[in-house]
C-alpha positions as CSV (number, residue, x, y, z in Angstrom):
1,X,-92.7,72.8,49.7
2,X,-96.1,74.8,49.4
3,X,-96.8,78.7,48.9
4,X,-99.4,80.2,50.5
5,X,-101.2,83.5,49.5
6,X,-104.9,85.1,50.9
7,X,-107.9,83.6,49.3
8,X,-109.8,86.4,46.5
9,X,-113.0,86.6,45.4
10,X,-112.2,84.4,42.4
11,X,-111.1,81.9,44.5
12,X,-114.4,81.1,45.7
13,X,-115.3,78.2,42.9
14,X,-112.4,76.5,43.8
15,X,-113.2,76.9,47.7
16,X,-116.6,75.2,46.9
17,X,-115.5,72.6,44.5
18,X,-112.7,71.9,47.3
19,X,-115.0,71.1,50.3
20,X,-117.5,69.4,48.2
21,X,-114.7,67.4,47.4
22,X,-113.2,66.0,51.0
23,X,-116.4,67.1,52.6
24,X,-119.4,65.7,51.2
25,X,-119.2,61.8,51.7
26,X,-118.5,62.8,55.4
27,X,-121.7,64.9,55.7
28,X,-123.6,62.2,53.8
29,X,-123.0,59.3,56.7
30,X,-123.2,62.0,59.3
31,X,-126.6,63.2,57.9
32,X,-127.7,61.2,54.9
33,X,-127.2,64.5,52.7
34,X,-124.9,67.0,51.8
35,X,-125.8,70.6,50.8
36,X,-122.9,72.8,49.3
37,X,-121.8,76.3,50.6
38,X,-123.0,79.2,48.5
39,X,-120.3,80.7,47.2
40,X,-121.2,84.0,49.3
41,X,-120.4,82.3,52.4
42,X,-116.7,81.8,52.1
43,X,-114.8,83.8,54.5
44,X,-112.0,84.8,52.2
45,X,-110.6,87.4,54.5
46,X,-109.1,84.3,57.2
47,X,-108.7,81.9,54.2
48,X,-105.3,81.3,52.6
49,X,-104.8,79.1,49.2
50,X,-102.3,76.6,49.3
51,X,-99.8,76.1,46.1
52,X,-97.8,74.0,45.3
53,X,-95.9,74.6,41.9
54,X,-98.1,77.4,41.0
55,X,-101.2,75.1,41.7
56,X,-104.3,75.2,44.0
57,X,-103.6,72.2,46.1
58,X,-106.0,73.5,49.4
59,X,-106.9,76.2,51.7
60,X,-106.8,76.8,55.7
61,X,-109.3,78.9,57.5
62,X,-108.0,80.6,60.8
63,X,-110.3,82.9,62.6
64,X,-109.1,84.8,65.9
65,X,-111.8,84.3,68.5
66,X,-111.7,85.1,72.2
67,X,-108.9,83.3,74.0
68,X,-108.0,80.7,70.9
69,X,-107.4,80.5,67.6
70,X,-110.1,78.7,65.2
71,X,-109.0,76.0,63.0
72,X,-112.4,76.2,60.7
73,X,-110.7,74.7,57.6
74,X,-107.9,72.8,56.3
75,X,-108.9,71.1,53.3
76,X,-106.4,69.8,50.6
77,X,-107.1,68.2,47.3
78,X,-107.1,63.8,47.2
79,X,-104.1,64.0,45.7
80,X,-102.0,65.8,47.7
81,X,-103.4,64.5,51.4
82,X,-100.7,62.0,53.1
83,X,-97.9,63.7,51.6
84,X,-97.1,65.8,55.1
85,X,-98.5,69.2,53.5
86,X,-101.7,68.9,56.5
87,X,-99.3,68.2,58.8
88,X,-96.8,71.3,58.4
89,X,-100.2,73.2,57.7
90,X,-100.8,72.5,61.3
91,X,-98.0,73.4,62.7
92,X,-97.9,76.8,60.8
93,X,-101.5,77.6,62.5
94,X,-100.0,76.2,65.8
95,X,-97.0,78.4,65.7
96,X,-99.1,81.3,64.9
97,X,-101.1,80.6,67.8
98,X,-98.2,80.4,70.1
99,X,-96.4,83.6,69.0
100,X,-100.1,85.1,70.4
101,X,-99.7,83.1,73.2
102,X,-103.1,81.3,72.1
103,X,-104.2,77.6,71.9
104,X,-106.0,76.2,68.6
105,X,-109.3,75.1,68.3
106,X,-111.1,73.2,65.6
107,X,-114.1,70.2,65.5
108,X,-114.6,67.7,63.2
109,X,-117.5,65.5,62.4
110,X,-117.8,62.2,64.0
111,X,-118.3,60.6,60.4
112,X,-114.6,62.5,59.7
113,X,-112.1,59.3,61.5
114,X,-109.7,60.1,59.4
115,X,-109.8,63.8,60.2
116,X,-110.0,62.9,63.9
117,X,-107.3,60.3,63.7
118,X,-105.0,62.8,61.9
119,X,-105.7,64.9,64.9
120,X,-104.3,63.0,67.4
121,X,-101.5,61.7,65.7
122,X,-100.8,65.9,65.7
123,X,-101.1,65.5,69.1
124,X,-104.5,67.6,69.9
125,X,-106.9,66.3,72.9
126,X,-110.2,66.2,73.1
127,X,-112.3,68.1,74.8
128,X,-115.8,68.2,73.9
129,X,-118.4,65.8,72.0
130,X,-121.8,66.4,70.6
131,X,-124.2,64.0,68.9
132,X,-122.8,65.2,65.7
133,X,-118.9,66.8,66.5
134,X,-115.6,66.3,68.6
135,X,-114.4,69.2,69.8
136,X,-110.3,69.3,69.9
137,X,-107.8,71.4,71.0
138,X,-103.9,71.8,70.4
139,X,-102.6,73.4,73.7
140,X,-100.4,76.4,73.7
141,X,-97.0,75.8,72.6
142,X,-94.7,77.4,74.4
143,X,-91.3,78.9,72.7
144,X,-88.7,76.7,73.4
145,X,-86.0,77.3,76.0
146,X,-82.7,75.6,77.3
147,X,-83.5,72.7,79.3
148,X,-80.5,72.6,80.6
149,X,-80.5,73.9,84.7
150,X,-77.3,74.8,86.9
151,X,-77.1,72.4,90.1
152,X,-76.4,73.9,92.8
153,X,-72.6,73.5,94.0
């Protein structure tokens, strides 16, 4: 379905180009402007490019932090959103969360409904607002075991 491989310095362009891309209309209702990342700012080192057929279709952002992991980006080109890749993109940070026995974090801006209501549907909660951000988590997932329990005879 996708490859995934860490983000390099010349990957930076298309980082920028990328989050101008789903980002800026967002910031523009949130704040009535939008003012791109310098390229310098990209934290390639917890960024991993996302391919699909040898192509740069996104990139996800994961950063360890005390307690959680941090969702920071997941950012996929127009035309490869609603095709399910955000979705298992999710659940691959999710399930690396879990094997740390950690719970993921991310925020999104209020402008962002579609971000918010993609969210949800992934089954995060809530858990903070500001003025400009909501604040979600994805609780621990715990490693699946047999449901089944003996009754006692």
């Amino acid at each position: 379905m996708y490859e995934l491989r860490p983000a390099l310095p010349d990957d930076a362009p298309f980082l920028a180009a990328l989050e101008a891309e789903v980002m800026e209309a967002h910031a523009r209702a949130q704040w009535g402007s939008f003012h791109p990342a310098d390229l310098s700012a990209f934290d390639l080192s917890n960024t991993r490019l996302v391919h699909v057929a040898g192509k740069r279709i996104g990139y996800v952002t994961v950063e360890r932090e005390v307690g959680h992991l941090r969702l920071r980006k997941l950012y996929l080109t127009a035309s490869h959103q609603r095709q399910g890749f955000g979705g298992a993109l999710l659940a691959m940070v999710r399930a690396e969360a879990a094997a740390q026995g950690l719970p993921v974090r991310l925020s999104v801006l209020r402008a962002n409904t579609r971000a918010l209501a993609f969210y949800r549907r992934e089954g995060l909660v809530v858990t903070d607002t500001t003025p400009d951000r909501i604040f979600l988590e994805a609780p621990l997932q715990m490693a699946r075991t047999d449901d089944r329990t003996e009754s006692a005879a």
